[in-house]
C-alpha positions in Angstrom: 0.0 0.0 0.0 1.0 3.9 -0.7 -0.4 6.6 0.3 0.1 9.6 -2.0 -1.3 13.1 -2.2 -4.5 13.0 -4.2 -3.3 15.7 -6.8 -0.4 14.1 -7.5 -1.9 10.3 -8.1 -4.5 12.2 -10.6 -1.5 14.3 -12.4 1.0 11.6 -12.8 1.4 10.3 -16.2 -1.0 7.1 -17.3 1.5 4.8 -17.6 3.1 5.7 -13.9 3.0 7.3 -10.7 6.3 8.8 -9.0 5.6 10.6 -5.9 7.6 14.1 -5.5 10.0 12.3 -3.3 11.0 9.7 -5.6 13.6 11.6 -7.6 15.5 12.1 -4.4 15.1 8.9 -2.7 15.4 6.7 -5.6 12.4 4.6 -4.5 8.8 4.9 -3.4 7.8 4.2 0.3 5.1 1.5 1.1 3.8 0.1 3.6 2.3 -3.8 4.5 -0.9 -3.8 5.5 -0.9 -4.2 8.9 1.8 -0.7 9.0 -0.8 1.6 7.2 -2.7 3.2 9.9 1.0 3.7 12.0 2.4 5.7 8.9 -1.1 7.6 8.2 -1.1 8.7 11.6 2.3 9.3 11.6 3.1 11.2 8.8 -0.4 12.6 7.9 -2.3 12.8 10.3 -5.2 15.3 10.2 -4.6 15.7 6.3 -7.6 15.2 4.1 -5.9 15.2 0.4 -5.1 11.6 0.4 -5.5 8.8 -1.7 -4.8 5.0 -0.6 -3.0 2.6 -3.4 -3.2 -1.2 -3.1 -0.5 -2.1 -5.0 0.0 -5.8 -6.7 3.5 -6.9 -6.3 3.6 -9.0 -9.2 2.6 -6.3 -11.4 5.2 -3.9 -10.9 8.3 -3.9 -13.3 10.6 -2.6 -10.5 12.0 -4.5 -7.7 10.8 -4.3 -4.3 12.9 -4.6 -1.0 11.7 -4.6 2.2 14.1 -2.7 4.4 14.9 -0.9 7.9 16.2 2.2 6.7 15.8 4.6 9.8 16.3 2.2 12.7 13.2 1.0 13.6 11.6 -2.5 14.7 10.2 -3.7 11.3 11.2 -3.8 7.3 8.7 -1.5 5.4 8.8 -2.2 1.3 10.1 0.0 -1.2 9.0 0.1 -4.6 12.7 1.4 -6.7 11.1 2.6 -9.8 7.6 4.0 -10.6 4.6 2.6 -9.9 2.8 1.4 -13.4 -0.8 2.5 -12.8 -2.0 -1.2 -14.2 -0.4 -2.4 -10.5 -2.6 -0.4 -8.6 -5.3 -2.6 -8.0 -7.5 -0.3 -6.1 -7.5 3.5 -5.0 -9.6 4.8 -2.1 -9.6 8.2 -0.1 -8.1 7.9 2.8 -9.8 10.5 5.6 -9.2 11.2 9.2 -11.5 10.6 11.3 -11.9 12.2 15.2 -8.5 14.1 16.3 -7.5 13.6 12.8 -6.3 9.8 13.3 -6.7 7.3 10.5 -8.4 3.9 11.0 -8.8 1.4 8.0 -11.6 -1.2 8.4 -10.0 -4.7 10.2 -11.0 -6.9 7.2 -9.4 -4.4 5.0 -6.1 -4.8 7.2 -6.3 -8.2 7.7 -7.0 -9.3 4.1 -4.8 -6.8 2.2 -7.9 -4.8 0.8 -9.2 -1.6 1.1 -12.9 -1.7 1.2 -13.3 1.7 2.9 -10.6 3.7 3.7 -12.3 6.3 5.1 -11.7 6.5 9.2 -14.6 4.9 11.5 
């Protein structure tokens, strides 16, 4: 999963989707699952310009590694190339809910889907 700012998911190319800090980081930041809500909260909470990405793996051209690149307890995976728009599988909004914390649906996080991404 991605989350990216809604403007820039709608203005990327139709072929693929590089978020602004892609040319400097040489990848694209994702998250399993189960580390969605933890990022969203994060790193955005209380923002309201957000789409979700499911992402299929095996679609992508680019490799994906999942790494511990700031010192935390878990490997997160990063996507180094773009993101063809035929491996996005599904795209929701992604809005906070009270106190401007995300919350995704527990069937969503459990089975790797996003039904509604909208906070509860």
């Amino acid at each position: 999963m991605h989350i990216a700012e809604r403007t820039s998911w709608e203005a990327s190319p139709a072929r693929a989707y590089r978020p602004a800090a892609f040319a400097a980081e040489g990848f694209v930041h994702c998250s399993e699952p189960e580390q969605i809500e933890a990022v969203a909260n994060r790193f955005f909470r209380g923002r309201t310009d957000l789409v979700l990405l499911l992402i299929d793996e095996a679609r992508l051209s680019a490799s994906v590694r999942r790494e511990n690149l700031e010192g935390g307890d878990e490997p997160f995976p990063h996507v180094y190339g773009p993101i063809e728009r035929e491996a996005v599988v599904a795209v929701a909004a992604l809005r906070p809910g009270e106190g401007g914390l995300f919350t995704l649906p527990p069937d969503a996080i459990r089975s790797g889907t996003l039904g509604d991404a909208s906070a509860t």
